[in-house]
N, CA and C atoms as an extended XYZ file, in Angstrom:
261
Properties=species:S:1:pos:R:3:atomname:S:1:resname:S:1:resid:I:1 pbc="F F F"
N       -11.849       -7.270       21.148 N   UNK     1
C       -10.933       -7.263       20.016 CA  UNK     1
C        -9.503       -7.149       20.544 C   UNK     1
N        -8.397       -7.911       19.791 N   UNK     2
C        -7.217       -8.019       20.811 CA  UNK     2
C        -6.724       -6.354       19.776 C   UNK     2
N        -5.332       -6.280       20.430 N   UNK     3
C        -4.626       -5.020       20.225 CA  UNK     3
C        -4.051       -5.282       18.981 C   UNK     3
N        -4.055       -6.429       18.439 N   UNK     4
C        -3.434       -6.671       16.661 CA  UNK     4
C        -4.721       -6.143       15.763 C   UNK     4
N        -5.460       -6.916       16.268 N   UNK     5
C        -6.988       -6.440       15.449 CA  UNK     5
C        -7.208       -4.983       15.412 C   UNK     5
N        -7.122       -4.238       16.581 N   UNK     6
C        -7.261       -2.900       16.317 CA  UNK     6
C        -6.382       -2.291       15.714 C   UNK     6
N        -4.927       -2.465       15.803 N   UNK     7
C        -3.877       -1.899       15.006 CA  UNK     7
C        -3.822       -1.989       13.750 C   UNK     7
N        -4.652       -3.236       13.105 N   UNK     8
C        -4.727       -3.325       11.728 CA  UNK     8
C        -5.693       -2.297       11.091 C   UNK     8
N        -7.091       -2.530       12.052 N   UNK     9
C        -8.426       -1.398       12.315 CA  UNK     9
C        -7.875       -0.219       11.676 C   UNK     9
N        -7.082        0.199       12.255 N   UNK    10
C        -6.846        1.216       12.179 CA  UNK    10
C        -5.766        2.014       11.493 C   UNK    10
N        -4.516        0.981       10.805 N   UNK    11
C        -3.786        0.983        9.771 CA  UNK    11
C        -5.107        1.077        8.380 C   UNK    11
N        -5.948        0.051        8.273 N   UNK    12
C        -6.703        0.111        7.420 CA  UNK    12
C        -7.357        1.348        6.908 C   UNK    12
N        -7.744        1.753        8.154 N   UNK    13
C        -8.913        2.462        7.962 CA  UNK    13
C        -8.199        4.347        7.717 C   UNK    13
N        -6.854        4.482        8.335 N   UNK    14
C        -6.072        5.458        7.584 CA  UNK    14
C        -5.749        5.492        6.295 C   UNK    14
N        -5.196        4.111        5.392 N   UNK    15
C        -4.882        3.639        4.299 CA  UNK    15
C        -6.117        3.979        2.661 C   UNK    15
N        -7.309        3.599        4.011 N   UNK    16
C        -8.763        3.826        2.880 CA  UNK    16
C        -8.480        5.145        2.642 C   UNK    16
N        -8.089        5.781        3.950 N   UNK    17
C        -8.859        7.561        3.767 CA  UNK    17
C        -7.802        8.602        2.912 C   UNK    17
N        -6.595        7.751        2.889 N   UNK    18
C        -5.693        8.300        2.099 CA  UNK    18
C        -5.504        8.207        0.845 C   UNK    18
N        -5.535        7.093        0.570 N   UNK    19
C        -5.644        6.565       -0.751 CA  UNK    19
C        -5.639        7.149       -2.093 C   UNK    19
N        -6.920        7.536       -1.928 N   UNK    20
C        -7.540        8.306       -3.292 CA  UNK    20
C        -6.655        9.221       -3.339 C   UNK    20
N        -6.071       10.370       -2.569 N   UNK    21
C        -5.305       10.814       -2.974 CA  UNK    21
C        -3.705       10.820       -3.374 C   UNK    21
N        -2.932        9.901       -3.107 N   UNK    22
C        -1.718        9.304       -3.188 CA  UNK    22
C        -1.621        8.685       -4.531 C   UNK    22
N        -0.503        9.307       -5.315 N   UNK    23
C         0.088        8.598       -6.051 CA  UNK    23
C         0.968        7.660       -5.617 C   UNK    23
N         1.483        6.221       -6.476 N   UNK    24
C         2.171        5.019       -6.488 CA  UNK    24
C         3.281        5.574       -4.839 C   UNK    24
N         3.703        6.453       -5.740 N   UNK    25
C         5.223        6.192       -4.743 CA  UNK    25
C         4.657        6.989       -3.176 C   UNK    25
N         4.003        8.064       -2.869 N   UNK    26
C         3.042        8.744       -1.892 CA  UNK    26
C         2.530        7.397       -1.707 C   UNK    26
N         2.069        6.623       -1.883 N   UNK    27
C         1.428        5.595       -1.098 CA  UNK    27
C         2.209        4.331       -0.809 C   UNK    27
N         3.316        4.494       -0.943 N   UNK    28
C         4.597        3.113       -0.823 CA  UNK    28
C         4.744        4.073        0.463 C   UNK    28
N         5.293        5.228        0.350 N   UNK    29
C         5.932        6.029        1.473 CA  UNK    29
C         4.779        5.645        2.631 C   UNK    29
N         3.424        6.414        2.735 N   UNK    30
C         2.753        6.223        3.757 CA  UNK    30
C         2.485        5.060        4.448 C   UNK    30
N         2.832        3.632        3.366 N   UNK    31
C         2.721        2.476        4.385 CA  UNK    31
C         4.104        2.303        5.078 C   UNK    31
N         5.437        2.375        4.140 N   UNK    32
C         6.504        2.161        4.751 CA  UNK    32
C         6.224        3.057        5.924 C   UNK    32
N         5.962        4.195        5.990 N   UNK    33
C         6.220        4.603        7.409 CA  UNK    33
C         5.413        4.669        8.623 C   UNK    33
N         3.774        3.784        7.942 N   UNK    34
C         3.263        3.306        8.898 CA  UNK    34
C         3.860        1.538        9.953 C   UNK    34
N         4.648        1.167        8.598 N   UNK    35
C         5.206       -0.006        9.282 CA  UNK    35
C         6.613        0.277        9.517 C   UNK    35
N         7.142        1.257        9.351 N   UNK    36
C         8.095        2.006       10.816 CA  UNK    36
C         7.943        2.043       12.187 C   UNK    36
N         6.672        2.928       11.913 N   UNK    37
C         5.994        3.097       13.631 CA  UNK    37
C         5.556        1.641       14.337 C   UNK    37
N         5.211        1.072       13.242 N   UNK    38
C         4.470       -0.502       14.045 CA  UNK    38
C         6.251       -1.145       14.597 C   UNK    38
N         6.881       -1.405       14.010 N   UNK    39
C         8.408       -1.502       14.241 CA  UNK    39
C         8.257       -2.995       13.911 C   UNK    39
N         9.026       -3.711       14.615 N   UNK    40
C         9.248       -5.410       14.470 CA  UNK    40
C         8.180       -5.789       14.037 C   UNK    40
N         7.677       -6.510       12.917 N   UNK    41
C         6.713       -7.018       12.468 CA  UNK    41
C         5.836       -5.859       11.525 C   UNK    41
N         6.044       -4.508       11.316 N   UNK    42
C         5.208       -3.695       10.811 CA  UNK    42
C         5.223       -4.150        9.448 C   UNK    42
N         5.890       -4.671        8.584 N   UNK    43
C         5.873       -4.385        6.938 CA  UNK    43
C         4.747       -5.923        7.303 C   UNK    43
N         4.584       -7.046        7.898 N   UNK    44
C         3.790       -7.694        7.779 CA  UNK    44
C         2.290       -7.073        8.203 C   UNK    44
N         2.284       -6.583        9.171 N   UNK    45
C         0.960       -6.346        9.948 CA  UNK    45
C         0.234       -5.195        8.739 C   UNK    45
N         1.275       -3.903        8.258 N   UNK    46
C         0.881       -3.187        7.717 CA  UNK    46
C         0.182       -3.900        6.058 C   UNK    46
N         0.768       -4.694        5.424 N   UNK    47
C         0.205       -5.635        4.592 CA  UNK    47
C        -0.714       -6.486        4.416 C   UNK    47
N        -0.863       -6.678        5.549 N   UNK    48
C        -2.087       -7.871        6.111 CA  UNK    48
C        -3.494       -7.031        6.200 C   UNK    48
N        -2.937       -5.666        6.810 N   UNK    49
C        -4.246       -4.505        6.884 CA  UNK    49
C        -4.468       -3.523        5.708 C   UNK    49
N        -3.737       -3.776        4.817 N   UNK    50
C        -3.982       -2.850        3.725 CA  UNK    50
C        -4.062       -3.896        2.353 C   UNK    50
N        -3.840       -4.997        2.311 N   UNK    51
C        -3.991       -6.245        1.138 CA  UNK    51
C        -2.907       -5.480        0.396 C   UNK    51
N        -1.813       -4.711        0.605 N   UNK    52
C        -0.833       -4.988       -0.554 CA  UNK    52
C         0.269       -5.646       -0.236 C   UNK    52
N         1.553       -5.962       -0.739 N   UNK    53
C         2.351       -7.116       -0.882 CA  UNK    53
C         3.115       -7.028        0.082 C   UNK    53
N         3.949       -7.233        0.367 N   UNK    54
C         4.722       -6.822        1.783 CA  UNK    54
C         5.914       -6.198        1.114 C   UNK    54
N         6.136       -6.942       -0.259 N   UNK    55
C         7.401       -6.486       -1.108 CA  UNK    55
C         7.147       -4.812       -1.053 C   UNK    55
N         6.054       -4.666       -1.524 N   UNK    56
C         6.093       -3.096       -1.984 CA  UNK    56
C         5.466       -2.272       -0.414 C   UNK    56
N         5.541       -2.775        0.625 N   UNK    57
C         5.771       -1.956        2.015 CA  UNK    57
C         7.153       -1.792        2.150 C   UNK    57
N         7.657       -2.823        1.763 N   UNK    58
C         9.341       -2.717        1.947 CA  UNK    58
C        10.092       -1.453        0.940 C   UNK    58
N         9.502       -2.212       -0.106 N   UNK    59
C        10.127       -0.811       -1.278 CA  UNK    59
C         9.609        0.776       -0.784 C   UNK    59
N         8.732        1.057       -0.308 N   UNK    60
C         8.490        2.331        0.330 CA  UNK    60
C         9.890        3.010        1.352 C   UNK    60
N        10.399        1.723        1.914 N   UNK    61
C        11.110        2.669        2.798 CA  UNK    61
C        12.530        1.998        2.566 C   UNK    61
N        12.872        1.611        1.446 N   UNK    62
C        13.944        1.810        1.333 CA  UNK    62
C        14.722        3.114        0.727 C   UNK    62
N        15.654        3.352        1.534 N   UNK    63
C        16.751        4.202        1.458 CA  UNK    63
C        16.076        5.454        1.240 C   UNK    63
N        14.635        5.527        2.194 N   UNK    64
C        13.973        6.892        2.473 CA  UNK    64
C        15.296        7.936        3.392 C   UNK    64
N        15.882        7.210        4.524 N   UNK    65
C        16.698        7.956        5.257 CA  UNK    65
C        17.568        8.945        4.620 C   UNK    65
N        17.988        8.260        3.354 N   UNK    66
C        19.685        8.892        2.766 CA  UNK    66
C        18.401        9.902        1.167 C   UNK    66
N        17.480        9.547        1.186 N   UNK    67
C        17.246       10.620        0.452 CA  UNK    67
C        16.700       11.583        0.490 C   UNK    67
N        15.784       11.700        2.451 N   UNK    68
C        14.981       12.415        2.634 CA  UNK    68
C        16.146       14.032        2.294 C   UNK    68
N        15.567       14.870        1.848 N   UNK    69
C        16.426       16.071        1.817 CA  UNK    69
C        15.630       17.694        2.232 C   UNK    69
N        16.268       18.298        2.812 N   UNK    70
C        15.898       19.802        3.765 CA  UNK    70
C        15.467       21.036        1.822 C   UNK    70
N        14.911       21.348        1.726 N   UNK    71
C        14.131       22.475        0.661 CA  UNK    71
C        15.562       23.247        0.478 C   UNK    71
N        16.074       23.606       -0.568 N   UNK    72
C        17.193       24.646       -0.925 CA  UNK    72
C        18.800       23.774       -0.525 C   UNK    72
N        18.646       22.376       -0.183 N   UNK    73
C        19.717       21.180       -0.030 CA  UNK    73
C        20.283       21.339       -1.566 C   UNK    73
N        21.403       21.473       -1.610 N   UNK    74
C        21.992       20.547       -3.224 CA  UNK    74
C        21.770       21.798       -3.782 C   UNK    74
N        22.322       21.366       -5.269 N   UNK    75
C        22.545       22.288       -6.571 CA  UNK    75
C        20.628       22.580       -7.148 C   UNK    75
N        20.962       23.681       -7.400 N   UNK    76
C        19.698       24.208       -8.162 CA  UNK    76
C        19.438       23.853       -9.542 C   UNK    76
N        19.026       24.179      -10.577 N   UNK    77
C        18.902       24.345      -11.754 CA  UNK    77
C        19.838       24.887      -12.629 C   UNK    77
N        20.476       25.703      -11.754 N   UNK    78
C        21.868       26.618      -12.543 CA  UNK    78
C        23.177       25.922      -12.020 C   UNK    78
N        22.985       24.894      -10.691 N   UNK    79
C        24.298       24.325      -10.629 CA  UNK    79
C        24.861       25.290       -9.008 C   UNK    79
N        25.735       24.901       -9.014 N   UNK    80
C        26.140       25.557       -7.297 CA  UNK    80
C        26.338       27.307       -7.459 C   UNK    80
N        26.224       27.794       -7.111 N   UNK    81
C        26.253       29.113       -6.994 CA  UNK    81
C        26.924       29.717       -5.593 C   UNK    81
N        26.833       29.308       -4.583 N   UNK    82
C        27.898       29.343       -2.860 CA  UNK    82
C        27.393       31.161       -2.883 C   UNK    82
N        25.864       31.204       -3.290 N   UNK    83
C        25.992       32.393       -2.707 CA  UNK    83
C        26.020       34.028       -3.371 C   UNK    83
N        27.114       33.768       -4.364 N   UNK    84
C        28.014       34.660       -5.125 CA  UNK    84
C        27.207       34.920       -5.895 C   UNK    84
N        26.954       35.798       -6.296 N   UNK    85
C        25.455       36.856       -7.101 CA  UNK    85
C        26.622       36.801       -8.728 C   UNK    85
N        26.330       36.719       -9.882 N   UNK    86
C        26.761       36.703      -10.850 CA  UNK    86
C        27.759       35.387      -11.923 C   UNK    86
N        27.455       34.485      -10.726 N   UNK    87
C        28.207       33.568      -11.246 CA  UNK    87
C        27.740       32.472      -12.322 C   UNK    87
């Protein structure tokens, strides 16, 4: 089996096992960033091994970078607070 065949193998066969549990956008993410790692050619290869569109491998990882965000990032529920107990 050449090294495309197994890479798909095995894109696939992560894709099955995840699946069931992933909602829409959880499962855009996990292919986009399986066809990250594949790099040049991944949004095809990753599509080809999972039968979904290539469009929506692409939509997974767009503008993941600028929104990934760190837990307690940004305004809360009450709006900025900097800290200051009573505000």
């Amino acid at each position: 089996m050449s090294s495309d065949g197994q890479v798909k193998e095995s894109v696939a066969r992560r894709y099955a096992v995840l699946r069931p549990y992933l909602d829409e956008r959880q499962c855009r993410l996990v292919l986009a960033a399986e066809a990250a790692e594949l790099g040049r050619s991944g949004i095809t290869v990753v599509a080809r091994a999972t039968g979904v569109h290539p469009d929506t491998v692409a939509k997974g990882g767009a503008g993941t970078r600028w929104r990934c965000r760190v837990g307690g990032a940004g305004a809360g529920a009450r709006g900025w607070s900097h800290g200051v107990v009573g505000l």
